[in-house]
C-alpha positions in Angstrom: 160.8 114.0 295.0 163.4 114.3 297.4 166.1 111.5 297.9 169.2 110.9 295.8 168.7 109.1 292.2 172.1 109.3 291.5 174.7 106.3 291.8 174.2 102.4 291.1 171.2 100.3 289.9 170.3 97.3 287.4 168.0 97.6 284.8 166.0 94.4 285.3 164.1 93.1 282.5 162.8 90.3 284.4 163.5 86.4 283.1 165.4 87.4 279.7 167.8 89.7 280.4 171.8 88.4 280.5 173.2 85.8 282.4 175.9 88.3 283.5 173.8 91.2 284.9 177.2 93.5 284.7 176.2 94.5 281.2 172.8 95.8 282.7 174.2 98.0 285.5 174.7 101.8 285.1 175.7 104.7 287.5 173.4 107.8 286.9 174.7 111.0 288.0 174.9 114.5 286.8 172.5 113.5 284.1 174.6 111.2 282.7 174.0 107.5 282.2 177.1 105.4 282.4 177.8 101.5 281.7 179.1 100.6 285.5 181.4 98.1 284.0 183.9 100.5 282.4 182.6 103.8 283.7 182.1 104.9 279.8 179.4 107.0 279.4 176.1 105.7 277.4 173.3 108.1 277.5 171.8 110.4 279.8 168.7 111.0 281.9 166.3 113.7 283.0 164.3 114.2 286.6 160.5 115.8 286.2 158.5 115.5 289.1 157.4 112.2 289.4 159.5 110.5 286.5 163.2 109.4 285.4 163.4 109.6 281.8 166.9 107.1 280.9 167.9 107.5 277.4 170.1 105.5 275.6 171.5 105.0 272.0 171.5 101.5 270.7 174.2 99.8 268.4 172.7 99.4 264.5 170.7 96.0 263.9 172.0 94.4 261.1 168.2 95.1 258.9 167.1 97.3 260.9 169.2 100.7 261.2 170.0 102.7 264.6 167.6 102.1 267.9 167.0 104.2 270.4 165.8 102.8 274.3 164.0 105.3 276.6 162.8 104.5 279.7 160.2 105.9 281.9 160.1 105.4 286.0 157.6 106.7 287.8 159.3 108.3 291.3 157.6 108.6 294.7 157.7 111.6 296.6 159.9 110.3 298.6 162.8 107.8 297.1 163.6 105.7 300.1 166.8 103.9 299.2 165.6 100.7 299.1 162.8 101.2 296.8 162.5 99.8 293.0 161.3 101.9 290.7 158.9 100.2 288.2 158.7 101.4 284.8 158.4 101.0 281.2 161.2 100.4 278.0 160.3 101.5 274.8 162.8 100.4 272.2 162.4 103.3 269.1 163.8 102.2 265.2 165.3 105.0 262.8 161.7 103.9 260.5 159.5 104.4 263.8 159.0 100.7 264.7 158.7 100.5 268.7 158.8 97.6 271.1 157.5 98.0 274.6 158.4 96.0 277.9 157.8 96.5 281.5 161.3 97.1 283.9 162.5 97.8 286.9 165.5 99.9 288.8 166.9 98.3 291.4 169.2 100.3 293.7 172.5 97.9 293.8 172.7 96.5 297.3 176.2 98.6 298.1 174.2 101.7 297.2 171.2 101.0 299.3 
């Protein structure tokens, strides 16, 4: 892959995510992931060839324990600025429950 990963994008969940998408923007860089709201950091990522992993720990549901998200984008060879990267969320349980749904990176337009 060549082209930079690191800086701003949206995780896009299509239709349901928030009506404020500020709670769904990070900034990647040096392997970390951080909430681009307050700059705190909230999980990290890894690059393989051809795939960003994003990993992030999830607040306890009341019932349910700890989750875990990790999601999987499949890179181009080359990562033109502009493109979104289409991938998948799988939400993990502390029992081993899972939840899948489809998502998308979207470069934020000031980083494109």
């Amino acid at each position: 892959m060549t082209g930079p990963i690191e800086g701003r994008w949206l995780i896009d969940f299509g239709n349901d995510g928030p009506t404020d998408p500020s709670g769904n923007e990070i900034v990647l860089g040096g392997g970390v992931v951080a909430l681009a709201h307050h700059g705190k950091p909230i999980g990290r990522y890894d690059l393989k060839p051809g795939e960003l992993t994003i990993t992030l720990p999830m607040p306890p549901i009341a019932g349910e324990g700890e989750w875990q998200m990790i999601a999987r984008f499949a890179l181009p060879d080359n990562l033109d600025p502009h493109v979104d990267l289409i991938g998948m969320m799988q939400g993990i349980s502390s029992d081993g429950d899972t939840l899948d749904h489809p998502c998308m990176l979207r470069r934020r337009a000031a980083q494109a």
